[in-house]
DOTORSE-760619 format. One record per residue (C-alpha): residue in three letters; x, y, z. Coordinates in steps of 0.25 Angstrom, whole numbers, padded with zeros to 4 digits, always signed. Layout:
N
ALAXYZ/...
END
This chain:
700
UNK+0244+0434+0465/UNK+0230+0434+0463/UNK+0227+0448+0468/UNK+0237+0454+0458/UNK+0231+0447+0447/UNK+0217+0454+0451/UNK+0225+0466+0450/UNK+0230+0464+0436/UNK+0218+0459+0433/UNK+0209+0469+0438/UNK+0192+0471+0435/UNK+0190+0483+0441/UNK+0201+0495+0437/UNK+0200+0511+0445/UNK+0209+0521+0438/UNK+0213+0533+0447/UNK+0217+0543+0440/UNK+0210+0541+0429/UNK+0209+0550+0418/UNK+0202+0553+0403/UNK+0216+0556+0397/UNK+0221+0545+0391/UNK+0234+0551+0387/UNK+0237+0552+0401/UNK+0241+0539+0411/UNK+0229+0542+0419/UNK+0219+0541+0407/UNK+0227+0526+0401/UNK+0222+0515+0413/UNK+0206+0517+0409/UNK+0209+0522+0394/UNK+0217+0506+0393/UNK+0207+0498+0402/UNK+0195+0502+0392/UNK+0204+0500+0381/UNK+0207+0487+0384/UNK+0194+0483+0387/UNK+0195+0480+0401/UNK+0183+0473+0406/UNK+0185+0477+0421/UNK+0179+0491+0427/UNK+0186+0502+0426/UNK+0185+0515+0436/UNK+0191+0528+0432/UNK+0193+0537+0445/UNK+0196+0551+0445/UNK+0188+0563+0451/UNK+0190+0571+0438/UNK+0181+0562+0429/UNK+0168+0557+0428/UNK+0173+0547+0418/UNK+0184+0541+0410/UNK+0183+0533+0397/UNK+0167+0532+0399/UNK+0171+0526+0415/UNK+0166+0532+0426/UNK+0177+0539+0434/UNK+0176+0539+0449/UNK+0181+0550+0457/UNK+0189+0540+0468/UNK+0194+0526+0470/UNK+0182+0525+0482/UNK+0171+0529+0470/UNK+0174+0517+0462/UNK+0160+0506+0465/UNK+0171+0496+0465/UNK+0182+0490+0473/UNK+0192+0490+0460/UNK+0203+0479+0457/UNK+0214+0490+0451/UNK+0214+0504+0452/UNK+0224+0512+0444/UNK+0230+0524+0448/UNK+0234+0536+0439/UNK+0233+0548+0449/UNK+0246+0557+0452/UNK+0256+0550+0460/UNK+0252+0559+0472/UNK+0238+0555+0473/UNK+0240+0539+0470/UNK+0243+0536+0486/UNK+0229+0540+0489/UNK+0221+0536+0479/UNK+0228+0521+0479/UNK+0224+0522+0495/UNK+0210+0526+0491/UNK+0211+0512+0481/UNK+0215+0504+0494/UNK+0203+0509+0500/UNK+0194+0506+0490/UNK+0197+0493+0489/UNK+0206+0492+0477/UNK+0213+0481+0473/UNK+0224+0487+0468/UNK+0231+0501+0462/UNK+0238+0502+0449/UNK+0246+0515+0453/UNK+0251+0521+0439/UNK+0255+0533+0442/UNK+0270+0539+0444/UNK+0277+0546+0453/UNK+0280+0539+0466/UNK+0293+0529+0469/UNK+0299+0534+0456/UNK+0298+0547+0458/UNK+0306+0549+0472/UNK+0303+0550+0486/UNK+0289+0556+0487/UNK+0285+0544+0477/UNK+0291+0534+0486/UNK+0284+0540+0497/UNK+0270+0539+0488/UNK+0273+0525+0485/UNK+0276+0521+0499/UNK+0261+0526+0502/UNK+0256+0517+0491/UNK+0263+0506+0497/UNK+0256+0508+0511/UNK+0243+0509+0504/UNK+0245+0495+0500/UNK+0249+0491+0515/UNK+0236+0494+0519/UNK+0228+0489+0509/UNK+0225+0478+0501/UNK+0226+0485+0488/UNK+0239+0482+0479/UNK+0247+0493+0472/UNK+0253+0492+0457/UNK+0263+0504+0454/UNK+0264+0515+0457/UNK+0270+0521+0444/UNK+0265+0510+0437/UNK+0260+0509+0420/UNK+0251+0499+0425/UNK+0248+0485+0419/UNK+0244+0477+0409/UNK+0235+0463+0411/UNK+0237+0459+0396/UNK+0230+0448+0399/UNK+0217+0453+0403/UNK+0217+0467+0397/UNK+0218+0476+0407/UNK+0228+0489+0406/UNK+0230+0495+0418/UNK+0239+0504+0416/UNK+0243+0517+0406/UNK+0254+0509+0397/UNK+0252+0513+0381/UNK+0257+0498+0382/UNK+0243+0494+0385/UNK+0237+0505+0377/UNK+0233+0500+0362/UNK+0230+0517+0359/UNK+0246+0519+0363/UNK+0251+0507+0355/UNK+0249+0494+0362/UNK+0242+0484+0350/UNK+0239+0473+0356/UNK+0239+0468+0370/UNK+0243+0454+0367/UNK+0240+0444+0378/UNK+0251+0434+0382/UNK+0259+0426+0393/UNK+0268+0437+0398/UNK+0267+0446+0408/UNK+0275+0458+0412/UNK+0279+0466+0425/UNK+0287+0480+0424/UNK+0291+0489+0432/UNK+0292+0500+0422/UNK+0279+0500+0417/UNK+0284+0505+0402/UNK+0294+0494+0401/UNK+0283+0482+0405/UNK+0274+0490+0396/UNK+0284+0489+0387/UNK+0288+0474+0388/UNK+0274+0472+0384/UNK+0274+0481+0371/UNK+0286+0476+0367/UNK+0282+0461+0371/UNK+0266+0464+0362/UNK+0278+0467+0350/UNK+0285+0454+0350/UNK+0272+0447+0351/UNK+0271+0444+0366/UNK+0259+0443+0373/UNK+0256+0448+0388/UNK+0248+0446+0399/UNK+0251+0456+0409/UNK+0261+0469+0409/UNK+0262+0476+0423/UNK+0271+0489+0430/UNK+0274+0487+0443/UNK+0276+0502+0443/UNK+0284+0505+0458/UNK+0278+0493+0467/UNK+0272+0498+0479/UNK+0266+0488+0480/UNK+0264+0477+0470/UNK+0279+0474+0463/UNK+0284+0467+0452/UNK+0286+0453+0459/UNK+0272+0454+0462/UNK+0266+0456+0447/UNK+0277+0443+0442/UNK+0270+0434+0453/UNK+0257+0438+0447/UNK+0263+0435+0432/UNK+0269+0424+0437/UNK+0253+0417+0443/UNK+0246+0423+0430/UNK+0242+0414+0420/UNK+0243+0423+0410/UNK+0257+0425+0410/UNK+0267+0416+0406/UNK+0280+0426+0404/UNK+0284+0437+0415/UNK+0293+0447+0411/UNK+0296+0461+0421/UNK+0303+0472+0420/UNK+0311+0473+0434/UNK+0316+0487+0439/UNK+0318+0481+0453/UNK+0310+0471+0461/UNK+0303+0473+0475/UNK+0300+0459+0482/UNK+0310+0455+0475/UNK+0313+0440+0481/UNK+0299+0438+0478/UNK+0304+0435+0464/UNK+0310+0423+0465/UNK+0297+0416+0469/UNK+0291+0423+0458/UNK+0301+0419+0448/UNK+0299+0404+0452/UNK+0286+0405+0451/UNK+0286+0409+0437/UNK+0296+0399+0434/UNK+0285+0388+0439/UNK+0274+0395+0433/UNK+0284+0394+0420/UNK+0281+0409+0417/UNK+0296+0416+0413/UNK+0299+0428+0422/UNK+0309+0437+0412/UNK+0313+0450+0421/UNK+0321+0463+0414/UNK+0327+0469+0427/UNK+0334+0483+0425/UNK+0343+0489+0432/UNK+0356+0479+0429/UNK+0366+0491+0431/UNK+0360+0497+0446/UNK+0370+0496+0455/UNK+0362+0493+0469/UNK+0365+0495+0482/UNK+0380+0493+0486/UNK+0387+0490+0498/UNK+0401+0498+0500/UNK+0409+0485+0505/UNK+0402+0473+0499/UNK+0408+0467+0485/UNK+0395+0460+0486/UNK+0387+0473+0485/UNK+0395+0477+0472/UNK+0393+0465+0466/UNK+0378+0462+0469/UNK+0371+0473+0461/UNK+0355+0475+0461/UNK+0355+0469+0448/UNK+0364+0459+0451/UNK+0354+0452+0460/UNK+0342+0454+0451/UNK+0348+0445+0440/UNK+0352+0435+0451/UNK+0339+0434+0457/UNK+0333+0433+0442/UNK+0343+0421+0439/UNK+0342+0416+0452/UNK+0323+0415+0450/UNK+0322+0413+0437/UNK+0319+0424+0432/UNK+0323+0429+0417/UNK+0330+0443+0416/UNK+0330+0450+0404/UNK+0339+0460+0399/UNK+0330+0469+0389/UNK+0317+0468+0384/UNK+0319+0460+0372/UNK+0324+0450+0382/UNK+0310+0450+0390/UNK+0304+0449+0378/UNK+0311+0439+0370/UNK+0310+0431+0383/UNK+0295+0431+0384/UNK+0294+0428+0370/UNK+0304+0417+0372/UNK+0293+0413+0383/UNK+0282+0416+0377/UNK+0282+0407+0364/UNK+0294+0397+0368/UNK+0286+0387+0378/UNK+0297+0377+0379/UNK+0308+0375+0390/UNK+0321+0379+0388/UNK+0329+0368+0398/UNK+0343+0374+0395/UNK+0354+0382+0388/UNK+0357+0372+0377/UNK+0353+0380+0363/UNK+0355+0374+0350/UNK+0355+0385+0339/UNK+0350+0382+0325/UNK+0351+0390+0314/UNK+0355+0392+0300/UNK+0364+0404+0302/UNK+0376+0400+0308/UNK+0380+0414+0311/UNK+0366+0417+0319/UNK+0368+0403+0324/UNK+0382+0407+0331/UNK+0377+0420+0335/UNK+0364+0414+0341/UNK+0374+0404+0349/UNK+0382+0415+0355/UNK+0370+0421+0362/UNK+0363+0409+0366/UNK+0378+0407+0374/UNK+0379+0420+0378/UNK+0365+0419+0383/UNK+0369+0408+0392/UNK+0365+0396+0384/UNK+0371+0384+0376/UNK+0373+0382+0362/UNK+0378+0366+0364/UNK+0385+0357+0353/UNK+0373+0348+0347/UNK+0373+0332+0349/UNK+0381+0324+0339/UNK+0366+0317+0337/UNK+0358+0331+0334/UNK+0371+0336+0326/UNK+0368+0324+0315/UNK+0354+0325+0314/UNK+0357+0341+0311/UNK+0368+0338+0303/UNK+0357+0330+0293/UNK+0351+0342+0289/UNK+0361+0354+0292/UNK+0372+0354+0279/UNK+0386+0354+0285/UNK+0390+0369+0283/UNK+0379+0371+0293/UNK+0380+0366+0309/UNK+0375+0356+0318/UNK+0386+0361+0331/UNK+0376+0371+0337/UNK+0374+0382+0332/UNK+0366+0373+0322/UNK+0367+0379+0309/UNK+0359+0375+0299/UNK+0361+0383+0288/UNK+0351+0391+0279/UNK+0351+0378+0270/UNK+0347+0369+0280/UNK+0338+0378+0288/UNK+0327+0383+0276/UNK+0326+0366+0274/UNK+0319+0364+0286/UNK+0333+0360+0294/UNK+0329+0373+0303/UNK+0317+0363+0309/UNK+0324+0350+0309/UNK+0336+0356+0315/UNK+0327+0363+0326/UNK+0319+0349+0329/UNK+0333+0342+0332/UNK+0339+0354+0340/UNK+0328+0351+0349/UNK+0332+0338+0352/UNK+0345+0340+0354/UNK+0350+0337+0369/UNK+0358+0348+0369/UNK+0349+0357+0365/UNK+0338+0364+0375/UNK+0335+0376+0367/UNK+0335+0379+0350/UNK+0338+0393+0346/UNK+0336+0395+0332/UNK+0339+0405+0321/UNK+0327+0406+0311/UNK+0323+0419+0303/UNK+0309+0421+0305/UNK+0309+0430+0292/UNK+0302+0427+0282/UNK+0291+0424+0289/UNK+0285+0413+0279/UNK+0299+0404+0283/UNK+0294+0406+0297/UNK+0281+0402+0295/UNK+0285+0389+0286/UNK+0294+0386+0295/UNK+0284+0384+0307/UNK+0278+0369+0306/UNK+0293+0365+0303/UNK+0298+0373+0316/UNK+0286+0367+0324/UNK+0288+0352+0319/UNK+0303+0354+0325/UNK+0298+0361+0339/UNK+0289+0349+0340/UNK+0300+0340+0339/UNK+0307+0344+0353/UNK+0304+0355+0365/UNK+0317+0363+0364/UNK+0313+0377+0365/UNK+0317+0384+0352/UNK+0319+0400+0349/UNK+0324+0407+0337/UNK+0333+0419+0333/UNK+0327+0425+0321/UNK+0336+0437+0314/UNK+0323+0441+0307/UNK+0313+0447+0313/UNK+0300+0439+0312/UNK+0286+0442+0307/UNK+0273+0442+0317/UNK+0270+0428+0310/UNK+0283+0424+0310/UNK+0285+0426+0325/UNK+0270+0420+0326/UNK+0277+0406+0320/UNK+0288+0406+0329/UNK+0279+0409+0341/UNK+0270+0398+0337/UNK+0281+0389+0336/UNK+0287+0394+0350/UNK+0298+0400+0344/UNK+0305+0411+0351/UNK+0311+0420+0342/UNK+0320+0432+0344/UNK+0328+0443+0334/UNK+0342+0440+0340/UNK+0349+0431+0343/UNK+0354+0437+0356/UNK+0338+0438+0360/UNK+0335+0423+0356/UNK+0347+0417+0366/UNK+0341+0427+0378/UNK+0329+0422+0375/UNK+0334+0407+0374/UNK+0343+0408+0386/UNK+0331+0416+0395/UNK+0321+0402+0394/UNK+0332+0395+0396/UNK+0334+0401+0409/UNK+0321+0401+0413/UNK+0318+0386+0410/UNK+0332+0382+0416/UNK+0331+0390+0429/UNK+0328+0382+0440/UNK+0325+0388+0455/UNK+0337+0387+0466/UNK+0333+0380+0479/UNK+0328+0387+0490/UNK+0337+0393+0499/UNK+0334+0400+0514/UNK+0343+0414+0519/UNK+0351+0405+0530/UNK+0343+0403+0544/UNK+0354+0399+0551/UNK+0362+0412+0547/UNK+0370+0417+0560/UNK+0367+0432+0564/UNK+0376+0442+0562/UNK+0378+0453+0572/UNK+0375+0467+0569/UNK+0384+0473+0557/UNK+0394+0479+0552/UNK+0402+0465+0553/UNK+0417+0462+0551/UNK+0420+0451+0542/UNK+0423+0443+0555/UNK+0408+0444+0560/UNK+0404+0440+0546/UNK+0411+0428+0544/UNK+0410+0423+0556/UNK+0393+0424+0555/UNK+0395+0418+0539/UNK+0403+0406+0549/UNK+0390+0403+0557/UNK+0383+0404+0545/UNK+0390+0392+0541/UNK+0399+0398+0527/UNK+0413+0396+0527/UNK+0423+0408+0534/UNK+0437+0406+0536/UNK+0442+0404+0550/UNK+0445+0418+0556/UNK+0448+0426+0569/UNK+0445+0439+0572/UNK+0455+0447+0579/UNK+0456+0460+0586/UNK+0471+0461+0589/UNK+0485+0454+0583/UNK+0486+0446+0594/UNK+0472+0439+0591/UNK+0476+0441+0577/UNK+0488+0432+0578/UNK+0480+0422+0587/UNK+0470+0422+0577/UNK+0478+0418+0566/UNK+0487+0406+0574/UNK+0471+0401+0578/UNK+0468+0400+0563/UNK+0482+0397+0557/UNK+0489+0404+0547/UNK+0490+0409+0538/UNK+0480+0421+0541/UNK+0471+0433+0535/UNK+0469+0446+0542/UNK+0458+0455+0540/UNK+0455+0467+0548/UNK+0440+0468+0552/UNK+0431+0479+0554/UNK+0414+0478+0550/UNK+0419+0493+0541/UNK+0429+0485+0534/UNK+0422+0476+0520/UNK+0437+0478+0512/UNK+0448+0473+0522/UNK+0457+0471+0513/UNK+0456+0484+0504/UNK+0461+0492+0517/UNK+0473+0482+0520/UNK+0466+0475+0530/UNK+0469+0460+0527/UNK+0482+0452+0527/UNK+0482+0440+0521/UNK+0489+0426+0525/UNK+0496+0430+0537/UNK+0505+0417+0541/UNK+0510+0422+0555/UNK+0507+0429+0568/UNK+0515+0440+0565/UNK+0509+0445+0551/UNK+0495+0442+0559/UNK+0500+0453+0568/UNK+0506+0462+0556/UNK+0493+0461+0550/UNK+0484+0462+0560/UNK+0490+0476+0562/UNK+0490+0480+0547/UNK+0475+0476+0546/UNK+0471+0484+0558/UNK+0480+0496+0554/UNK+0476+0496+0539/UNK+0460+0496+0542/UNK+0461+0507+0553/UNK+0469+0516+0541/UNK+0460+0511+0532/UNK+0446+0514+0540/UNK+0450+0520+0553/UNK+0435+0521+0556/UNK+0430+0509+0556/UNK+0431+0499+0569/UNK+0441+0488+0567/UNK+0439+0473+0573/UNK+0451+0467+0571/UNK+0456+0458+0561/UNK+0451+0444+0557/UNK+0462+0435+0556/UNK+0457+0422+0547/UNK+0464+0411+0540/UNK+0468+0411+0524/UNK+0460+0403+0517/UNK+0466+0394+0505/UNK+0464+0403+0492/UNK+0452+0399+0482/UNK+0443+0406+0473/UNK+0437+0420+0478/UNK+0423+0421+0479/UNK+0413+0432+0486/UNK+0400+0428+0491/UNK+0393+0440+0494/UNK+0379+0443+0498/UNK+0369+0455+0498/UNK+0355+0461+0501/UNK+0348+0465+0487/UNK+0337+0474+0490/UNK+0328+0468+0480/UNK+0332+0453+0482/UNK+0337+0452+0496/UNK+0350+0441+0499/UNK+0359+0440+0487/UNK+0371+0430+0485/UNK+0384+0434+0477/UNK+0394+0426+0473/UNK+0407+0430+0465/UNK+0423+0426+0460/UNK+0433+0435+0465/UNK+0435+0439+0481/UNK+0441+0453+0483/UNK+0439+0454+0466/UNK+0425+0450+0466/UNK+0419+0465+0462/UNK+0429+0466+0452/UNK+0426+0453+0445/UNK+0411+0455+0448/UNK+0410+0440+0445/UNK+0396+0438+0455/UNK+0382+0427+0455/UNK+0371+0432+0464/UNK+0360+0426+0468/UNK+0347+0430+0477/UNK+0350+0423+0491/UNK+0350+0415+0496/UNK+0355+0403+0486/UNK+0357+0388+0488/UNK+0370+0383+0484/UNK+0367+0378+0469/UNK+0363+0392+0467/UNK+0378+0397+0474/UNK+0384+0387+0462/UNK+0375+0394+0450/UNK+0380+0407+0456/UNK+0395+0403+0455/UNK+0394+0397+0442/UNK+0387+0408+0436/UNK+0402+0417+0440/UNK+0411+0421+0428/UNK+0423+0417+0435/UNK+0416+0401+0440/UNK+0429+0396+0434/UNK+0437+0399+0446/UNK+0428+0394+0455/UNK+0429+0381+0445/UNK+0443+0379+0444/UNK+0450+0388+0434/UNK+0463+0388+0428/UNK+0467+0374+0437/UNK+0462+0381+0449/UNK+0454+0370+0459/UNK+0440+0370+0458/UNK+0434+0380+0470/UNK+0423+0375+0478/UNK+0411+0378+0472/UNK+0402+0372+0483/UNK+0407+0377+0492/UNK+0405+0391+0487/UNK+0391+0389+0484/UNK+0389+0384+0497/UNK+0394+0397+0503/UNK+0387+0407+0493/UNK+0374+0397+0497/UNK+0376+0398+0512/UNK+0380+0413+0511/UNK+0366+0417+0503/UNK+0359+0411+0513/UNK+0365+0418+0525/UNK+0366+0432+0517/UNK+0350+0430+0516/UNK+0349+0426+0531/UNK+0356+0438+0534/UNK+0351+0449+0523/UNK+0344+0457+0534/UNK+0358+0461+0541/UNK+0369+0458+0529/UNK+0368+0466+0518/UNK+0378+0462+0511/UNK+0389+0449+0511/UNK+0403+0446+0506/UNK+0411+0435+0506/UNK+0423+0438+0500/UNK+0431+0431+0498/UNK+0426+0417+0498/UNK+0437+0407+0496/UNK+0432+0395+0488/UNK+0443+0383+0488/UNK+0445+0372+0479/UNK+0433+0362+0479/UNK+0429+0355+0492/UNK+0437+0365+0499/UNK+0426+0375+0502/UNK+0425+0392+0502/UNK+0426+0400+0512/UNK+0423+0414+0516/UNK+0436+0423+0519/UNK+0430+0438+0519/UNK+0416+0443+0524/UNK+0408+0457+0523/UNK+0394+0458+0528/UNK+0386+0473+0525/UNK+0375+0473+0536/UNK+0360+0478+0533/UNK+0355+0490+0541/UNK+0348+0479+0548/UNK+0362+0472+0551/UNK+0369+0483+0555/
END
């Protein structure tokens, strides 16, 4: 995005607003672009002064002798509309808006920003914030903005250039990313607050990131994303461009919106989609921000693959060497038995009361006489082994330092990434060796196997074949709907329904079921009625005409008691299908992502097991398979306890197929459940038993 890198990168800056205090935000953007040494022009405006900081200040926008790429804006939140407008028509490029008091602060904010966003309708002028702290461009030197982050009089030392680049939207915790990041010895090239996106959003600045050939490592601080399913072209790109995209989203405990009657709407919180959509494009999500951090230092100085989850740990501690192992597990990788042949080139040099299994234990002995580097050259060349964690002190620091041309030599002999848990906190020099050798080092060992396990799910992740919503999808007629009317659309849409018959008195009742064979279910219908069976509604393998009749009358007469104000349709009479395992395939429409797929164990149970994948949809089938797989409970579906085998294929051909309608559909269905889906033994197909579709204010 070639106009947003001219923003960023700007040679002319206005600052409206400006003031000569420099203990107050107004007086920061001028104080820190001639401290900087900004090589641009810069123009103070504000009627009150003549100048500020030895400038000449301008009275308006419309004074300036220049059309200006940037113009920041510090004036109260009441005044901003008007002079942003006054920008547009000076020909601005675009407005940094710092200043507060608008979406965040209630309904006349919202109304204020909503002006800004008509602004940028009209014009050609972009828009950054409002209620932003500005940005950084590291790179090129250029504070735009009122951080003391950028401030070298409010404690920043060194404004170190490097390859990462980061995008908040809370301006104090990017800010704060990148002090913490200067600490450890990272390097940055450019820090940016969204502030409220009226117009430019946090998508936007990561596809700038993304094209900028200064920036090799992307990490954001998420809140929640506009333009969401933009992301996922993003996040590929970055994966081309092999530029790691690590994300720390918050919110993991908001409860999003909810429908009354769909298990899918309980189950498929906000947050729950976020980290779908993550997995599901690559992208990296970190928990806190020593897990940002580490992982961009991880990236940083490590410049080799990881190509999967087999880690060989080598130490000479067996104690750290098990504790190492459990988080590397726990953290979703491998810790494999070696080969017989790498075993007995280990067991030459490690005495016997150490180990050559994995955990590799070398023991001190063996480890301070130079077995630390052979051990480390035959690890990395081990077919088992994709990845080498080690356990080395770097304290004392001369060790570290001795060690070096040794550790080197060994690196030289493979290309097996290597990192290192380090239960002594390093000296700057000490750190400076490791890094030279590409190294990764971390203080825990909980923090060495996230880090670990984070590259190994970047290099491993591979994108999931392109998938249309379904043009072929039937139309549904305007809602509510019975679960007759829905299954009989997801029966043109080609997905697997049992055979059924509505029925609007006993006599057709009884018809029905002697057209479909016994034995029969019956289930009262009504487009008010999601829970049928909750209000005695549903009788169950009925083997005659007579109990057909009993039950037709008992259905009718408990959902009258039940809900004597809802309209009743009749009943669907509908053939039993042979037991199987109990799945729900449900679908909703997230706000933020659009379409999403759920598929869980359990039927009727499903909330109360909470056993659920989601993905973005729609999916392809190979994707259906990763979702299942991923369940806690995959051994049923697998065959548990001398139970056949379900059909697996099947399944994932329906969750598939399902997606892809649901996103054909997400205009008028809100939200879908299948429940129960009947998956029989293998090559004997699933098959959708119950339905409940939620309309759209559209599909109503």
């Amino acid at each position: 995005m070639d106009s947003l890198a001219r923003i960023l990168r700007p040679e002319s800056v206005a600052v409206i607003g400006a003031s000569r205090d420099v203990d107050r935000i107004s007086g920061r953007p001028v104080h820190l672009l001639r401290q900087h040494g900004f090589g641009g022009r810069i123009y103070p405006v504000n009627p009150k002064y003549d100048e500020i900081e030895g400038l000449r200040a301008y009275p308006r926008i419309a004074d300036v002798p220049e059309p200006v790429d940037l113009a920041i804006v510090v004036t109260p939140a009441r005044a901003v509309v008007d002079v942003v407008r006054q920008c547009a028509e000076a020909g601005v490029r675009a407005a940094l808006v710092l200043s507060s008091g608008f979406g965040e602060a209630g309904e006349d904010g919202r109304v204020l920003e909503e002006e800004l966003r008509g602004i940028r309708r009209t014009s050609a002028m972009r828009i950054l914030g409002p209620n932003s702290e500005g940005f950084f461009n590291v790179t090129a030197g250029i504070p735009a903005g009122f951080s003391p982050a950028m401030d070298y009089e409010r404690g920043l030392t060194v404004a170190r250039r490097g390859p990462v680049g980061v995008v908040a939207q809370s301006g104090g915790m990017g800010f704060a990313v990148f002090n913490r990041g200067l600490d450890l010895g990272l390097g940055f090239s450019q820090v940016i607050s969204t502030g409220n996106e009226v117009d430019l959003t946090l998508v936007d600045y990561l596809e700038h990131l993304v094209a900028d050939p200064d920036t090799r490592i992307i990490l954001a601080f998420v809140e929640g994303l506009r333009q969401a399913p933009r992301l996922k072209a993003v996040a590929e790109a970055a994966h081309a461009a092999e530029k790691p995209l690590i994300v720390a989203k918050v919110g993991r405990t908001e409860a999003g919106r909810r429908a009354a009657r769909s298990h899918t709407g309980s189950l498929v919180g906000r947050d729950v989609v976020y980290e779908a959509a993550f997995r599901q494009w690559g992208v990296l999500r970190a928990d806190d921000l020593d897990d940002l951090l580490d992982w961009a230092m991880f990236f940083s100085i490590n410049r080799r693959p990881v190509h999967g989850r087999r880690v060989a740990v080598l130490t000479a501690s067996g104690g750290g060497g098990v504790w190492l192992s459990d988080w590397l597990v726990a953290s979703g990788l491998e810790v494999p038995e070696l080969e017989p042949a790498v075993r007995e080139r280990l067991g030459t040099f490690v005495p016997p009361y150490g180990s050559t299994v994995n955990p590799v234990d070398l023991t001190a002995q063996a480890a301070s006489g130079g077995g630390l580097e052979r051990a480390l050259e035959v690890l990395g060349q081990s077919e088992r082994v994709d990845a080498v964690a080690m356990i080395m002190p770097l304290a004392p620091e001369e060790r570290t330092v001795a060690r070096g041309p040794g550790l080197k030599a060994a690196l030289g002999a493979h290309h097996k990434p290597v990192v290192n848990f380090s239960y002594r906190l390093p000296t700057p020099r000490a750190a400076a060796v490791m890094e030279e050798l590409g190294i990764p080092s971390f203080p825990s060992p909980a923090r060495t196997a996230r880090a670990l396990a984070a590259a190994a799910r970047w290099h491993t992740w591979r994108p999931a074949a392109g998938v249309s919503p379904a043009a072929d999808a039937p139309t549904l007629p305007p809602g509510p709907w019975t679960e007759a009317v829905v299954k009989a659309a997801l029966g043109r849409a080609g997905i697997p329904v049992t055979r059924e018959i509505l029925a609007r008195s006993a006599d057709e009742a009884v018809a029905a079921a002697e057209a479909l064979g016994y034995p029969v279910a019956v289930k009262v219908q009504s487009s008010a009625l999601a829970h049928k069976s909750d209000i005695g509604g549903v009788r169950l393998r009925l083997q005659d005409a007579e109990a057909v009749r009993r039950a037709w009358t008992a259905v009718m007469e408990a959902a009258a008691k039940a809900r004597p104000d809802v309209p009743l349709d009749g009943v669907l009479v509908q053939e039993m299908v042979p037991d199987g395992v109990e799945v729900i395939v449900g679908t909703t429409v997230d706000p933020d992502f659009g379409p999403v797929v759920m598929v869980g164990l359990g039927g009727v149970f499903a909330e109360a097991l909470a056993d659920v994948a989601v993905r973005v949809a729609p999916v392809d089938a190979a994707t259906a398979r990763e979702m299942l797989g991923g369940l806690r409970g995959r051994a049923l579906l697998e065959g548990a306890r001398g139970r056949p085998a379900a059909d697996v294929e099947a399944l994932a051909a329906v969750v598939a197929r399902i997606s892809a309608v649901a996103a054909a559909w997400s205009d008028t269905v809100a939200q879908l459940d299948l429940n129960p889906v009947m998956v029989h033994p293998r090559g004997q197909g699933a098959v959708v038993v119950d339905a409940w579709a939620v309309p759209t204010e559209k599909g109503a």
